[in-house]
C-alpha positions as CSV (number, residue, x, y, z in Angstrom):
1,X,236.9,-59.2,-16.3
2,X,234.4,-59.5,-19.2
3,X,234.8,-61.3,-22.6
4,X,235.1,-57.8,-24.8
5,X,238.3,-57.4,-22.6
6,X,239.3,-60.7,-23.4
7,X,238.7,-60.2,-27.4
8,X,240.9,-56.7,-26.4
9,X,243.9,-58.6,-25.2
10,X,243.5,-61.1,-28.1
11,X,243.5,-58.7,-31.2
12,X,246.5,-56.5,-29.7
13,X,248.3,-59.9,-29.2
14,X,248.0,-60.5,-33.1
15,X,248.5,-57.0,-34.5
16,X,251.7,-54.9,-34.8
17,X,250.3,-52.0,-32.5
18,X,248.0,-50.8,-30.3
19,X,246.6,-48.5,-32.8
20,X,246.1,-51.2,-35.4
21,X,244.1,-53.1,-32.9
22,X,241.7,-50.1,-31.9
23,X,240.9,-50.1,-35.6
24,X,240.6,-53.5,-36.1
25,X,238.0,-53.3,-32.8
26,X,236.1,-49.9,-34.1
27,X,237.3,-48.4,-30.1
28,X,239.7,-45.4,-29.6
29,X,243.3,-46.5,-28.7
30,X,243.0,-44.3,-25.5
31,X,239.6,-46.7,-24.4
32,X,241.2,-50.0,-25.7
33,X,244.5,-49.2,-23.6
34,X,242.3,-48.0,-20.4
35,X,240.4,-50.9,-21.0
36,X,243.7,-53.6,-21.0
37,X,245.2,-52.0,-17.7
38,X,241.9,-52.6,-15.8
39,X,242.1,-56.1,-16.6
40,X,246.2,-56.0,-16.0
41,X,245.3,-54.4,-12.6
42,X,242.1,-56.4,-11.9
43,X,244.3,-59.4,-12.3
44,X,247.5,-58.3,-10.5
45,X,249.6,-59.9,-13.9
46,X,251.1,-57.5,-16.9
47,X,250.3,-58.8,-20.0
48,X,251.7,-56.8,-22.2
49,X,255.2,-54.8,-22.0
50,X,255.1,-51.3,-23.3
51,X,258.3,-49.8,-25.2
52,X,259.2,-46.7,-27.5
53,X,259.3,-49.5,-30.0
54,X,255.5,-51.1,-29.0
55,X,253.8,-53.5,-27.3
56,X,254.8,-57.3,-26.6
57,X,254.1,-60.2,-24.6
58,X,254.9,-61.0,-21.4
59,X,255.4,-64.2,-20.3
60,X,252.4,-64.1,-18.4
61,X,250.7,-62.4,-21.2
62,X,251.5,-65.2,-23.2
63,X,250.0,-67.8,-20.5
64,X,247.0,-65.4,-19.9
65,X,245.9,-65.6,-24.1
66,X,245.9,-69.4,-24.1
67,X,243.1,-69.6,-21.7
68,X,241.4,-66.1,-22.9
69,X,241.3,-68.1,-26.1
70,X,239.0,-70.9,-25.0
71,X,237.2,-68.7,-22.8
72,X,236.4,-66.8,-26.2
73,X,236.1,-70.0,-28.0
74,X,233.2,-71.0,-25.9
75,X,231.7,-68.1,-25.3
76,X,231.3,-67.7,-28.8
77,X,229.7,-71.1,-29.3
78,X,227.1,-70.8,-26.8
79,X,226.3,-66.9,-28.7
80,X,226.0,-68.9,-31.8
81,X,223.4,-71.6,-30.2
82,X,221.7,-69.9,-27.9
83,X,221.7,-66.2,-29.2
84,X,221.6,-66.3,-32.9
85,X,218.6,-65.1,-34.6
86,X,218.8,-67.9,-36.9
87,X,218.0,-71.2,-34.2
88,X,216.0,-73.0,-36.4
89,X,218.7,-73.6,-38.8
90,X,220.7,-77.1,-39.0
91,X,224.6,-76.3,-37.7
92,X,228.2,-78.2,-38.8
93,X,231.2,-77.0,-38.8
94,X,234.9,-78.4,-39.6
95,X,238.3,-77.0,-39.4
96,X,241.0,-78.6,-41.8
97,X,244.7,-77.9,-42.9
98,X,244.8,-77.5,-46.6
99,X,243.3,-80.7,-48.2
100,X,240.9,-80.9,-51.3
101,X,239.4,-84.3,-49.8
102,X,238.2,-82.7,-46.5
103,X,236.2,-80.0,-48.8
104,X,234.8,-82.9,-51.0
105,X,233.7,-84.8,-48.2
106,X,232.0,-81.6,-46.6
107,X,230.4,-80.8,-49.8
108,X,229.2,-84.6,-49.6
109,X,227.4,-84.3,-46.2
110,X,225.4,-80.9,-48.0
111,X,224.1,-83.2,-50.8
112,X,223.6,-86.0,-48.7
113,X,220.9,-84.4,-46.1
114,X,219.8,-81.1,-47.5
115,X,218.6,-79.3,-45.2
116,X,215.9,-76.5,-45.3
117,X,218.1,-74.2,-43.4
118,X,221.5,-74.4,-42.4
119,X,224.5,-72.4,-41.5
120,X,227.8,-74.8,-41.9
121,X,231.2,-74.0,-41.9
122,X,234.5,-75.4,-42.9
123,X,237.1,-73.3,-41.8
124,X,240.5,-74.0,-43.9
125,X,243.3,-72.9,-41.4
126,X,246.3,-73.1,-39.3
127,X,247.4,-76.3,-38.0
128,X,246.5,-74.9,-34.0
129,X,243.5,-73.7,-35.1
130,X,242.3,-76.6,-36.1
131,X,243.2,-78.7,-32.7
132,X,241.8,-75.4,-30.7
133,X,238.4,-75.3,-32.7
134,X,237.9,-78.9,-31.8
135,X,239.0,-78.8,-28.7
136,X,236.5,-75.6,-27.9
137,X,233.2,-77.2,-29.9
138,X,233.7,-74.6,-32.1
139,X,234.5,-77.5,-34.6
140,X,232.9,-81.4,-34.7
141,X,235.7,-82.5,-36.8
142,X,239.4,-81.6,-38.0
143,X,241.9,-82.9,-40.8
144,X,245.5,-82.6,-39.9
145,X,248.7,-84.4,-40.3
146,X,252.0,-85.3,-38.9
147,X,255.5,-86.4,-40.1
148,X,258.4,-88.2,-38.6
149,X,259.6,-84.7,-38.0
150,X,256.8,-83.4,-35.7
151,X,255.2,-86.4,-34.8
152,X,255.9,-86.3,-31.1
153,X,255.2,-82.7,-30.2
154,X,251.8,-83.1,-32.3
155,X,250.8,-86.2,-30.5
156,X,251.3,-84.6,-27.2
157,X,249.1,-81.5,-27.9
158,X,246.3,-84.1,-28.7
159,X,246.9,-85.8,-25.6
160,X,246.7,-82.5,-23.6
161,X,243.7,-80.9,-25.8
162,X,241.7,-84.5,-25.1
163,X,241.4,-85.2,-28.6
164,X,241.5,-88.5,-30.7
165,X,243.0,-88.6,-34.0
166,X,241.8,-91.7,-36.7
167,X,244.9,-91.9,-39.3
168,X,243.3,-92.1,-43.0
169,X,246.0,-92.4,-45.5
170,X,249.9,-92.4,-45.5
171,X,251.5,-90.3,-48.4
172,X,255.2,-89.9,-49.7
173,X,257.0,-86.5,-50.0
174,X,256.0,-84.4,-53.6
175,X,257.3,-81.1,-54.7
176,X,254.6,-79.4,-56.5
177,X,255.5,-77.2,-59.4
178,X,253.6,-75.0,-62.2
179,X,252.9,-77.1,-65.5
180,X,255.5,-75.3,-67.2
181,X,258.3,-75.1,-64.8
182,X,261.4,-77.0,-66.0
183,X,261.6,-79.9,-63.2
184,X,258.1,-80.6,-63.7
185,X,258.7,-83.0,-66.3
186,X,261.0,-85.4,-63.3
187,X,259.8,-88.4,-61.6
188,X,262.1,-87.5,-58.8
189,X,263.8,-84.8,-57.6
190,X,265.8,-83.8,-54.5
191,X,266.1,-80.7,-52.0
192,X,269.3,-79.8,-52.7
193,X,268.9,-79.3,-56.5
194,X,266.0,-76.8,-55.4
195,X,267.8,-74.8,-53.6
196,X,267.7,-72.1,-55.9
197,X,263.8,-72.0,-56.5
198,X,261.4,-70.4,-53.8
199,X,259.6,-72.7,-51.4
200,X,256.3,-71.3,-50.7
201,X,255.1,-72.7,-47.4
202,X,251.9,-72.4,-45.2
203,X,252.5,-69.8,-42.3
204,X,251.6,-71.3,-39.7
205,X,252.3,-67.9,-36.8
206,X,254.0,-67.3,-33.8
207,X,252.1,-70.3,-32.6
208,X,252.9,-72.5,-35.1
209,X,256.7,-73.4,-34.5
210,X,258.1,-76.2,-37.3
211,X,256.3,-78.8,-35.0
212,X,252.9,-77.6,-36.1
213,X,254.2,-77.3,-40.0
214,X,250.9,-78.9,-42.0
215,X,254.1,-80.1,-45.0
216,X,256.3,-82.7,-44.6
217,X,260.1,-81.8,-43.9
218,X,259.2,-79.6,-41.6
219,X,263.2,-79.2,-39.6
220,X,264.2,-78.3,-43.3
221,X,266.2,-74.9,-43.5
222,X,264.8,-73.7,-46.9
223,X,267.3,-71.4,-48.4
224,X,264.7,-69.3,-50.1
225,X,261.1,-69.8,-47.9
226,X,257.7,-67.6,-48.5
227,X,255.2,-68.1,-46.0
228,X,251.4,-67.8,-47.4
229,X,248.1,-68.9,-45.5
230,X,246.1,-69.2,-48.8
231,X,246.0,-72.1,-51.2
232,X,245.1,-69.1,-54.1
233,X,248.4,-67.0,-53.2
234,X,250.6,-70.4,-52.7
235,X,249.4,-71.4,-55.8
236,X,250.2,-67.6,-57.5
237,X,253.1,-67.3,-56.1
238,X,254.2,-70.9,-56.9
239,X,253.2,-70.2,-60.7
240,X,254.8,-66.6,-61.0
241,X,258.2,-67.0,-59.3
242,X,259.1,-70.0,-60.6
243,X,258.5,-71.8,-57.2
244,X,257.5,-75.1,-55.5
245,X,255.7,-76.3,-52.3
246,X,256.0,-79.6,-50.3
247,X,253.2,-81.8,-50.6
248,X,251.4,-85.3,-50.3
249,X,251.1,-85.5,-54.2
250,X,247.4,-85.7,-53.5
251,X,246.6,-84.1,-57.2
252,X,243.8,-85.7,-59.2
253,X,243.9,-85.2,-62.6
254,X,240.9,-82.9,-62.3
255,X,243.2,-80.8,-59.6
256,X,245.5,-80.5,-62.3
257,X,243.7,-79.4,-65.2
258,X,242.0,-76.7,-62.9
259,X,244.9,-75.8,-61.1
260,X,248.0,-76.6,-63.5
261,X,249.9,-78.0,-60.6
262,X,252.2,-81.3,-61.2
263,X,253.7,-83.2,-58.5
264,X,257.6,-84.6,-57.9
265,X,258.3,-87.3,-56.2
266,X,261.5,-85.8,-53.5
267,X,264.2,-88.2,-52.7
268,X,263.7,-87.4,-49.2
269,X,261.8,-89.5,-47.2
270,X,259.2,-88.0,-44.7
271,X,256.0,-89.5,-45.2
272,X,253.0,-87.7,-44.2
273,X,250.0,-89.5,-42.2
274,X,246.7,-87.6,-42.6
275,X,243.7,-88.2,-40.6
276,X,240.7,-86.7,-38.7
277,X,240.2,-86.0,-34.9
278,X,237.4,-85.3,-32.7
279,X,236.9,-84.9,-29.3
280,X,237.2,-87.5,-26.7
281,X,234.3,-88.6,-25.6
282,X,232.1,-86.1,-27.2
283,X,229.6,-87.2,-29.5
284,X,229.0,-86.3,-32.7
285,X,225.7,-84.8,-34.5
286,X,224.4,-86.8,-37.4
287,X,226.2,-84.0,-39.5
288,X,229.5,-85.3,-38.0
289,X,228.9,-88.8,-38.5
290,X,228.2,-88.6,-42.3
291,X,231.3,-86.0,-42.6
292,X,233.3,-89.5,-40.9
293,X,231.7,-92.0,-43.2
294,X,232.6,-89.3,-46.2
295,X,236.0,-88.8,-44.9
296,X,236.6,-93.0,-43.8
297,X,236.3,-93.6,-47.8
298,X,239.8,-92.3,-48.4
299,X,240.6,-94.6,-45.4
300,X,243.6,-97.0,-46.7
301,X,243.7,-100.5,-45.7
């Protein structure tokens, strides 16, 4: 077992076919699927089932990928420290669900220190990326948040990744809507009367059942639900089809005027609490402290 066998089994597992996977990994399918059953056989489990109509997941598989994916994760931090051409350059990096203060803050810790050389990253993602980056050092820091409607199962995959989580701010239930939409006008609004209009929502993949949903109301059955993983396209689609999203109503007025999004307050009641986690235990670089002190501002009292 080697970790380009590893990478193998993880980009068949997220594409539609075996051939889409060889492409996506510049290898012949006939090498890439020689190359999976020597690992199957090596490890005396089948991970994936073959059928006329593809490939899928075993139940093994599906076991097998979520340690393949640390294994991967930490391989490819200790490539990027100890391999890189680059070494002498100052390192950060933090994963976040879709939040506009998280970016500040990161663009904060830049101007704060500026360093001759650096290579940071912020990596704006799904909600189980953003646990498994921190989790695997691939991240310092991460933003996420929970409602009353996935509190629970979020709190336990903390527990089980080792990771602490510092609640910043508590935030009511918004619709956002394009300027010119005709509900965006209302102070309040309610589900039902949208259930007409599009809710564009952030895919969150097979991973990410409703318990991993970054918006509030996340056991909702939208009527009319597009999934998106880009705050550009949510925001397009929002604006084009006459849609909405669920939000925190975190829009300040220079969001708006760049973005021409307006906020709603929704009747229902699922308020979202939004915080940071690290890893616990670990200590942070001074990178990560500042990015803590940037991010503890928005802290509410």
């Amino acid at each position: 077992m080697n970790v380009n066998q590893l990478k193998y089994v993880l980009t068949v597992a997220h594409s539609p076919s075996m051939r889409e996977a060889a492409t996506k990994l510049y290898v012949s399918q006939p090498a890439l699927s020689a190359s999976i059953r020597e690992l199957e056989e090596e490890l005396g489990i089948l991970i994936f089932e073959r059928t006329n109509k593809g490939i899928t997941l075993t139940q093994e598989g599906r076991e097998f990928i979520t340690y393949a994916k640390q294994a991967v994760g930490q391989y490819e931090v200790l490539e990027e420290r100890y391999l890189s051409r680059a070494k002498e350059k100052e390192r950060f990096s933090v994963s976040t669900q879709h939040y506009n203060f998280a970016i500040k803050s990161f663009a904060e810790v830049i101007r704060r220190f500026e360093p001759e050389q650096y290579l940071f990253s912020i990596h704006e993602t799904r909600t189980h990326e953003v646990l498994e980056n921190v989790r695997d050092l691939k991240s310092e820091v991460g933003i996420v948040s929970y409602s009353g409607s996935n509190e629970g199962p979020l709190k336990k995959l903390l527990k089980e990744y080792q990771l602490e989580f510092v609640p910043l701010m508590k935030r009511e239930t918004y619709a956002y809507f394009w300027k010119g939409h005709k509900f965006a006008d209302r102070k309040e609004i309610s589900l039902e009367e949208l259930g007409g209009y599009p809710c564009v929502s952030f895919d969150q993949g097979e991973e990410g059942h409703f318990y991993l949903k970054e918006e509030a109301m996340a056991d909702y059955d939208f009527p009319k639900l597009i999934k998106s993983d880009d705050r550009a396209t949510t925001m397009e689609l929002i604006a084009r089809l006459g849609g909405y999203s669920v939000g925190s109503g975190m829009l300040s007025e220079e969001d708006a005027v760049l973005k021409g999004m307006v906020s709603v307050k929704l009747r229902e009641e699922d308020p979202l609490v939004i915080g940071y986690l690290t890893r616990k235990g670990g200590e942070l670089s001074k990178y990560g402290k500042a990015y803590v002190e940037e991010l503890l501002k928005y802290k509410e009292a």
